[in-house]
Structure formats: C-alpha cells, structure tokens
C-alpha positions in Angstrom: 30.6 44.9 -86.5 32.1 47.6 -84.6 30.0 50.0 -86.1 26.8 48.4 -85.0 28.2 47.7 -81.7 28.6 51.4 -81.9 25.2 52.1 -82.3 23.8 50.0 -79.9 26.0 51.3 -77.4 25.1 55.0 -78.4 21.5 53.6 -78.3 21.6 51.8 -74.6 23.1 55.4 -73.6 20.4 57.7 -74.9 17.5 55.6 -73.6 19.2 55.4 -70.1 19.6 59.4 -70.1 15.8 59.4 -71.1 14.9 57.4 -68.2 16.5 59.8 -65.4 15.1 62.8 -67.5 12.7 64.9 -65.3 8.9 65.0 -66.7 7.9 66.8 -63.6 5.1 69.4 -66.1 4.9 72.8 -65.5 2.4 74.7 -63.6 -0.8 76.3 -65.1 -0.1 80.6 -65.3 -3.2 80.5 -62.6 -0.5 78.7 -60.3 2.5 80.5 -61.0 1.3 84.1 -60.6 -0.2 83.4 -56.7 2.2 85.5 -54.1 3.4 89.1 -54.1 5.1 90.5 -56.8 7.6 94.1 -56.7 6.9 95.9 -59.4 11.1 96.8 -61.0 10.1 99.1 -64.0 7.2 100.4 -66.2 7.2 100.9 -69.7 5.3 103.1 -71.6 5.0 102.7 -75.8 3.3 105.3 -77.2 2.6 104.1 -81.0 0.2 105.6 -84.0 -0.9 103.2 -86.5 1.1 100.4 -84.9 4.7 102.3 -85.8 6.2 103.2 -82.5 6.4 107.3 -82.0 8.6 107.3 -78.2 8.7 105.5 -75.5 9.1 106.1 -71.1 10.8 103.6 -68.8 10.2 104.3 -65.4 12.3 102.1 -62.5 10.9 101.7 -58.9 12.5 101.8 -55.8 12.2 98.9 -52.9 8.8 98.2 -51.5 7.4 101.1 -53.5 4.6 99.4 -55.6 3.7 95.5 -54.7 1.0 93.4 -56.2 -0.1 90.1 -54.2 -2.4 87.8 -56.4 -4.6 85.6 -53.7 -5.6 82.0 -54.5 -9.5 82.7 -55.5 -8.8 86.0 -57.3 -7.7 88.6 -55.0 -5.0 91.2 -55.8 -3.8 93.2 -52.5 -1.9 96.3 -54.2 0.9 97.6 -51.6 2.1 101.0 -52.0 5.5 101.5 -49.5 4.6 98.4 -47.9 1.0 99.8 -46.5 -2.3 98.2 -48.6 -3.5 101.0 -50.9 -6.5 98.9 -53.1 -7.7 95.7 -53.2 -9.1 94.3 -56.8 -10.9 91.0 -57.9 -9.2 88.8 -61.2 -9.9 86.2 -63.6 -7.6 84.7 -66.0 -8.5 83.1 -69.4 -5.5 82.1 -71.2 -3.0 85.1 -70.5 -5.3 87.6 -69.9 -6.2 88.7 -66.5 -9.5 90.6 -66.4 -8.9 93.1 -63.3 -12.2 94.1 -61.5 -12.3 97.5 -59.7 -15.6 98.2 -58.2 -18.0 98.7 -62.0 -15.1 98.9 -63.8 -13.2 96.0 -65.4 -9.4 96.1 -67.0 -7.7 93.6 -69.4 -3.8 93.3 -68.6 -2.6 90.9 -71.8 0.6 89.2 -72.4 0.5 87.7 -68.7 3.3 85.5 -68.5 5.8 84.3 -66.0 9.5 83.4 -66.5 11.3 81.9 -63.1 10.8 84.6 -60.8 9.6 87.5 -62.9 5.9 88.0 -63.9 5.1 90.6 -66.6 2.1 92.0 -68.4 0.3 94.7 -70.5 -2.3 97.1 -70.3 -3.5 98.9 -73.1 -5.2 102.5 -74.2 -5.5 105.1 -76.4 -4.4 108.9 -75.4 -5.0 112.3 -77.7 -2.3 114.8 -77.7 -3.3 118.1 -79.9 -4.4 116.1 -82.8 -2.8 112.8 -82.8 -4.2 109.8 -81.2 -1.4 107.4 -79.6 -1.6 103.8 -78.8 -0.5 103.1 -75.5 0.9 100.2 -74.1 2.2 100.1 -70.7 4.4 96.8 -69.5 5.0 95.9 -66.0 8.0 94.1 -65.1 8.1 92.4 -61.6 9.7 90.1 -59.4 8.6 87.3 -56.7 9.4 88.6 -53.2 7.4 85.7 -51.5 
C-alpha cells in the first residue's frame, strides 16, 4: 500500500514538473546567425591525407574584424569598426554559400552556441612538394 501510494505520488510529481516545462523550440541557424558578430580567434589546420601536420591560432583584438549577417542575405564585413566589403549568403543546412562579385565560397560547420557563432572554410595549399589541407575555423561572438 505504501509502496503504490509511493508511486503515484512520485507519478502526480513528474507530470506536474512536465507541465511547467518550457517547449518554447529553438530558432532555425537562418535566425540565430542575423546581427554582428567579433571575430575572437582564427584557426588554421594544415593536414595531408586527413592526418593533421601543424596548426596556427591567431586571436584578434577589439573591433578589429566584425561580420554583420543582414535578414535577406547580406554580410557587412567591418574592419576597425569602418565597412571594408559587403558579400551576398545563402544557407542550406549549415552551409553558408558566400557570394563575392563571380566568385562564390562555402564556409561549413555553421553553427551557433548562445552567443558564439563559428564556422569553416576550406582549401588546399602546396609548399615545395607537399599539398596540405587547410581548414580555417572562425570563432566569434554576438556584439548586437
């Protein structure tokens, strides 16, 4: 008896805490990544045959590099606070396709986390004989 009293207790207190639970869903990536964003560090992995070979991490100071994603697929790129380029975008999935004039650029792995939005751009460079795989990861913060 006590036991099942037990249980429906233990039941009446679970489904009350599931009532007052939040279910507010979260935004779509084309949502979250709309405002200006500081860019905080750069990383640079240079790789052959997928086996990472060395790797740069740059940091960047206040205001030096900003990118400001429009609603309708703008980017306003700020360098020390003046506008340097503007770019078109379209996103499908996590992938933001970055227009430049004739020339288009994939940055992958698009994803936000709270205030920080990060991605990755990829390429190949030749040093003397050996071809590196580059991937270069932006790490940035909301400002706005």
């Amino acid at each position: 008896m006590k036991r099942t009293r037990f249980i429906a207790c233990l039941f009446v207190v679970v489904l009350i805490s599931l009532t007052f639970t939040s279910c507010e869903k979260e935004k779509p990536l084309s949502e979250l990544i709309i405002g200006k964003w500081e860019v905080q560090s750069e990383r640079q992995i240079f790789s052959v045959s997928n086996d990472p070979k060395f790797e740069y991490l740059f940091y960047y100071e206040a205001n030096e590099l900003e990118f400001e994603f429009t609603i309708g697929g703008g980017i306003i790129i700020y360098q020390n606070e003046q506008v340097y380029s503007t770019l078109t975008f379209t996103l499908n999935g996590n992938t933001l396709t970055v227009k430049s004039g004739d020339s288009n650029t994939e940055w992958k792995n698009v994803s936000v986390n709270g205030n920080t939005l990060s991605w990755s751009e990829f390429s190949t460079v030749t040093y003397e004989t050996t071809t590196y795989n580059v991937e270069v990861v932006f790490t940035t913060e909301k400002t706005n």
